[in-house]
N, C-alpha and C positions, 0 to 999 in steps of 0.2 A: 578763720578769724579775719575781720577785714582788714586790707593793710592798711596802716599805720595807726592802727587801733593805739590808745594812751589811757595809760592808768591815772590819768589824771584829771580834776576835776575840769568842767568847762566854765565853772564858775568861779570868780578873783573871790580871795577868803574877804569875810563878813568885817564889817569896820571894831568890832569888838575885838577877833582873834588878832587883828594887824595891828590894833594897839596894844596889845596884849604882848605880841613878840617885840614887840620894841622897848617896852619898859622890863619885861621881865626873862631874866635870859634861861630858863629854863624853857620857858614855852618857845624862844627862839631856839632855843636845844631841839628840839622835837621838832619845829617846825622846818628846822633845816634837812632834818633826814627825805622831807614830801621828794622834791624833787632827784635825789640818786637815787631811792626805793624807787621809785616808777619807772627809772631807767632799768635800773636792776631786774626786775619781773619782767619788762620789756625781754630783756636779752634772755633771761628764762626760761619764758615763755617760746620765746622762736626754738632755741634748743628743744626743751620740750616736743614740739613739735615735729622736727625735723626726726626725733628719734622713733623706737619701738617700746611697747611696753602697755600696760593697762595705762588709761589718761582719768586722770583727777583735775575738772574743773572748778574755782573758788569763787566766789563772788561773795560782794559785800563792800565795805568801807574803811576806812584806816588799819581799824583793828587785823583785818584780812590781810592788809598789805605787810602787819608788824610795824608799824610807826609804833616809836618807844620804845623798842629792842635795840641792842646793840649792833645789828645787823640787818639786812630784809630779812633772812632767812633766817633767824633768832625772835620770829613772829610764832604766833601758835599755828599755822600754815606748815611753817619750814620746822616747828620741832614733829609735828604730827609725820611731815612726810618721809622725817630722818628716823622714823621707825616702822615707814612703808618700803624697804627695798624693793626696785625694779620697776616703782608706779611714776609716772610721768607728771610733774602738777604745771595746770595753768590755769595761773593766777590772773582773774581779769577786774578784781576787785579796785576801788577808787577813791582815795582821799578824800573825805568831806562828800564821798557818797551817799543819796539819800535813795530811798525805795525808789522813786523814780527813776533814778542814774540804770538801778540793775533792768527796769521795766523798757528801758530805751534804747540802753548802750548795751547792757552786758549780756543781757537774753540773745539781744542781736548778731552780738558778737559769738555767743555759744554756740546761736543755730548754724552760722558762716563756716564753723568747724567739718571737717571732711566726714567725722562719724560722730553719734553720742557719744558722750563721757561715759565712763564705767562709774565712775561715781562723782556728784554732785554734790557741793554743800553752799548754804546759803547760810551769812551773819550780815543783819542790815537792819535799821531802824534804830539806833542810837541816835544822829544827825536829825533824824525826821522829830524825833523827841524835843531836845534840844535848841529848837530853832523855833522863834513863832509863826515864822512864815511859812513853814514846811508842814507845821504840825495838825493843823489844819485836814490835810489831804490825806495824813498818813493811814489811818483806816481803809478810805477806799484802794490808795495804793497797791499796801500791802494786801488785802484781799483778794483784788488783782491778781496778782505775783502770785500768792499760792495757787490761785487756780490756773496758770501756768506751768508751773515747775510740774516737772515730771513724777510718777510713784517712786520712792524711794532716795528721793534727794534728802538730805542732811541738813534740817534748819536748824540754828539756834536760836535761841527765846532769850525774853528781859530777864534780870535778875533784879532789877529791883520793882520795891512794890506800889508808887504813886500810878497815877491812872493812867495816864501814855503807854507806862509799860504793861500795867494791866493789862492793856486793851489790845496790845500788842498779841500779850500772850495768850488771849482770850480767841484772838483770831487763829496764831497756831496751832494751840490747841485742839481745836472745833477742824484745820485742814487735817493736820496730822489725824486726828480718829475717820476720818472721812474720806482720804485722800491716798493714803498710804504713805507719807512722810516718815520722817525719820526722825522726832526728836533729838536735841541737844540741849539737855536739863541744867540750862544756868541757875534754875533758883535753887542751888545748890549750894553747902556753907563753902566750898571753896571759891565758890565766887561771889557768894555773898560779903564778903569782908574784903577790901582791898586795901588793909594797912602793909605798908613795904611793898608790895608788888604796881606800885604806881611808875611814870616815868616824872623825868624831873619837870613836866608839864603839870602835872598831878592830875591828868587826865587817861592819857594812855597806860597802859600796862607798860611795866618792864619786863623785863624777861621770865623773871618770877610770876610775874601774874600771867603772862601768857604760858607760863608751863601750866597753868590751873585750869586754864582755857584749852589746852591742849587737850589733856587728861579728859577731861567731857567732851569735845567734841571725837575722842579716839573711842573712847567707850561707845559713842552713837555710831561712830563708823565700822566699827567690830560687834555690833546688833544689825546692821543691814546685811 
């Protein structure tokens, strides 16, 4: 990994979210965890590294890091690898990550690593959705990207159903049968519904919802 790699965006948040944390203190809630989570994975991460054991790399965006959990490690990441004894996780995922971030930053950062991962998983394209200025690109992005990642990497797909995410899941889909991927079946009704499992942002998950989140992405990783 190159040093001083950061899990943090290189981009200042959007004039919407800034006003957003300032009038309303939930989403100041959540927004104040960006900065000690990407410390935290920071210091994780180099552990991780320094030690032995099979290595689990994560990439992807907020959701990755656990923004909205009580903790970094109260993400669906850290409950997933609190029931992998012995595996190593690093996490290179990025707040307010968009397909691009993992196409420039994070791939780069993975190849920089001493060996490959033993296992892979990739969550990204929520931000690219979300944003009009991103959304634009994110087909060819993400198409991209899959035909990057390596057989047997772990993506997860949209769970909901307007065209972005369609198209989203339209494209993993078509890699995954083609490619050897690894599905991670969001349009599943545990993540289809996200009454109570929100954070007080009402965008990220809480802890609850990322146990739902967990649960599917463990299932896709105990199928590889």
């Amino acid at each position: 990994m190159p040093p001083g790699y950061s899990n943090l965006s290189e981009r200042p948040p959007g004039r919407f979210l800034s006003l957003a944390a300032r009038l309303l203190p939930g989403v100041r809630a959540v927004q104040d965890q960006v900065l000690p989570y990407a410390a935290a994975w920071r210091d994780h991460n180099a552990a991780a590294l320094a030690a032995t054991g099979p290595l689990w790399v994560a990439l992807g965006d907020s959701m990755t890091q656990g923004i909205g959990a009580g903790a970094y490690e109260r993400g669906w990441v850290g409950q997933v690898a609190a029931r992998m004894p012995g595996w190593r996780v690093v996490n290179l995922a990025i707040s307010g990550g968009i397909v691009r971030d993992v196409l420039d930053r994070q791939l780069p950062a993975l190849d920089a690593l001493a060996a490959p991962p033993d296992l892979l998983t990739v969550m990204i394209g929520s931000n690219d959705m979300f944003n009009p200025r991103h959304r634009p690109h994110l087909a060819a992005d993400l198409a991209e990207l899959l035909e990057r990642l390596p057989p047997g990497t772990v993506v997860g797909n949209q769970p909901g159903t307007f065209a972005p995410a369609l198209e989203i899941n339209r494209l993993i889909d078509d890699a995954v049968a083609r490619r050897g991927l690894v599905l991670a079946e969001f349009r599943d009704p545990r993540t289809r519904t996200w009454r109570g499992k929100l954070a007080a942002d009402h965008f990220h998950p809480n802890e609850r919802g990322y146990a739902s989140m967990a649960a599917i992405m463990e299932e896709a990783i105990r199928r590889r």
